[in-house]
NUKE-652223 format. One record per residue (C-alpha): residue in one letter; x, y, z. Coordinates in Angstrom, 2 decimals, always signed. Layout:
! NUKE-652223
{r->A; u->X; v->Y; w->Z}
...
//
This chain:
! NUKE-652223
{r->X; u->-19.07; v->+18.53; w->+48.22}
{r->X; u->-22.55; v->+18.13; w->+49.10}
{r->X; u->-24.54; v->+15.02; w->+47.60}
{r->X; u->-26.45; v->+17.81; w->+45.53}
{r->X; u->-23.44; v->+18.87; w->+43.62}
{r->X; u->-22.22; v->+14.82; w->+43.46}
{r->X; u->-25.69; v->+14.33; w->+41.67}
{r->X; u->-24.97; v->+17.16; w->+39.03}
{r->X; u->-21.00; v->+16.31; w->+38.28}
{r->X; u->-22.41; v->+12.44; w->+38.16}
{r->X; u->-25.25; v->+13.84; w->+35.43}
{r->X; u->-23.22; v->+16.35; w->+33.19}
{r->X; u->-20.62; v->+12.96; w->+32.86}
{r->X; u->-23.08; v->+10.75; w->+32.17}
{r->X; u->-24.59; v->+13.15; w->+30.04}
{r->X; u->-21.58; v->+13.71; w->+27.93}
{r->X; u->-20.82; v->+9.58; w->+27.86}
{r->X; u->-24.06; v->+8.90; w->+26.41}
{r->X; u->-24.09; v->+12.03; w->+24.09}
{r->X; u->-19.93; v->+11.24; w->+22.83}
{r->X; u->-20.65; v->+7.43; w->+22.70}
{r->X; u->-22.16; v->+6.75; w->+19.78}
{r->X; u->-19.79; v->+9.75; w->+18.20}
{r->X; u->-16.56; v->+7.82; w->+19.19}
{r->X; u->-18.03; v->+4.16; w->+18.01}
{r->X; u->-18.94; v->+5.93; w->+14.21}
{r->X; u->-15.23; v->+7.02; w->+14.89}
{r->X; u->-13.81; v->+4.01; w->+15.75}
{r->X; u->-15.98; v->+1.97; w->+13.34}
{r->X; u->-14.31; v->+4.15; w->+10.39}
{r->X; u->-11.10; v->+3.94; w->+11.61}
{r->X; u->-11.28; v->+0.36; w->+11.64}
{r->X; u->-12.38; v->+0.28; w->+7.75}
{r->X; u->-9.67; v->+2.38; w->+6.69}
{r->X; u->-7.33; v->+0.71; w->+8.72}
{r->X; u->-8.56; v->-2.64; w->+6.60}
{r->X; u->-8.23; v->-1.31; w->+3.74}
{r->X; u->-4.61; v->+0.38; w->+3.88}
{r->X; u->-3.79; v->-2.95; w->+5.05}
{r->X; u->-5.07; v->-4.47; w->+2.05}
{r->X; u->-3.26; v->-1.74; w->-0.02}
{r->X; u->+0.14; v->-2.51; w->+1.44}
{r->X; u->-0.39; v->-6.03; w->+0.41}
{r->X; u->-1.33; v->-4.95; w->-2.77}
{r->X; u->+1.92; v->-2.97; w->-3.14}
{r->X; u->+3.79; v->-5.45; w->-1.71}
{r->X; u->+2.82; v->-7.81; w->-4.56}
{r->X; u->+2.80; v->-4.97; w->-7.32}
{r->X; u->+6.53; v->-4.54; w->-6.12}
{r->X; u->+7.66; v->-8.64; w->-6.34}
{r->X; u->+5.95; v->-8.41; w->-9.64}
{r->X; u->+7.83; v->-5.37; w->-10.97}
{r->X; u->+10.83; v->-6.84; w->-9.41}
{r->X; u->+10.73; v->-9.82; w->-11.32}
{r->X; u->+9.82; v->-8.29; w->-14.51}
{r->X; u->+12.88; v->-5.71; w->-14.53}
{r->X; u->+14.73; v->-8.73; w->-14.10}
{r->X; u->+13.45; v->-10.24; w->-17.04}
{r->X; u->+13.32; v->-6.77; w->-19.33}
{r->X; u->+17.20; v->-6.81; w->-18.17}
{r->X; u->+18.15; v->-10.56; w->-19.27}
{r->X; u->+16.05; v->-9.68; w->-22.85}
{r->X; u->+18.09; v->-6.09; w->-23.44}
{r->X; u->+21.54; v->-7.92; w->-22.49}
{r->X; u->+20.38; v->-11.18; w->-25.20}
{r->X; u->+18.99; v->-8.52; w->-27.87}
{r->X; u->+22.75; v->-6.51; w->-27.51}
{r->X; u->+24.28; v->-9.96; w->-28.30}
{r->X; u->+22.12; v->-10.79; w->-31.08}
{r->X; u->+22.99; v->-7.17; w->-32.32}
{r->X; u->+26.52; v->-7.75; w->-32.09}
{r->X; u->+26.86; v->-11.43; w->-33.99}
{r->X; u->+24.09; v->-9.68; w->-36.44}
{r->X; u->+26.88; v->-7.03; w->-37.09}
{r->X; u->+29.04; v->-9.61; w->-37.43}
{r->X; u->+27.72; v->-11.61; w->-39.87}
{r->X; u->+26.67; v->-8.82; w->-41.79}
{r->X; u->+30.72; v->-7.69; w->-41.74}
{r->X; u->+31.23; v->-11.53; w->-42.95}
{r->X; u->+28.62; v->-11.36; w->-45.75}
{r->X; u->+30.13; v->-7.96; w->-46.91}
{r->X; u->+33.58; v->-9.56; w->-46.97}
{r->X; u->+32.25; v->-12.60; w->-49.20}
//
């Protein structure tokens, strides 16, 4: 290749560089915010989930306590009918 065709393969790349550059940064730049922010989501869900976790734990204990309130409330109501 001569230094004529060099000079045009050298232009039409540096051509497309500077034309894709600031394309691919706008890119990049926005694919850096969303990666932020589904990181900050995960975290969020993360938390939600420890939260829910430890709730349902609690919403279990209270059911199995209000069952055996139910049950020595049936029985005292059987004792008061027998009196």
């Amino acid at each position: 290749m001569s230094v004529q065709e060099w000079t045009a393969v050298i232009g039409v790349a540096v051509s497309l560089v500077l034309g894709l550059g600031p394309w691919m940064l706008s890119v990049h730049a926005k694919l850096a915010v969303i990666a932020t922010r589904l990181e900050e989501i995960s975290r969020r869900l993360d938390e939600l989930a420890a939260s829910h976790d430890k709730r349902l734990a609690m919403c279990i204990e209270h059911q199995s306590r209000l069952e055996s309130h139910a049950v020595q409330l049936a029985e005292l109501a059987d004792a008061v009918r027998q009196a």
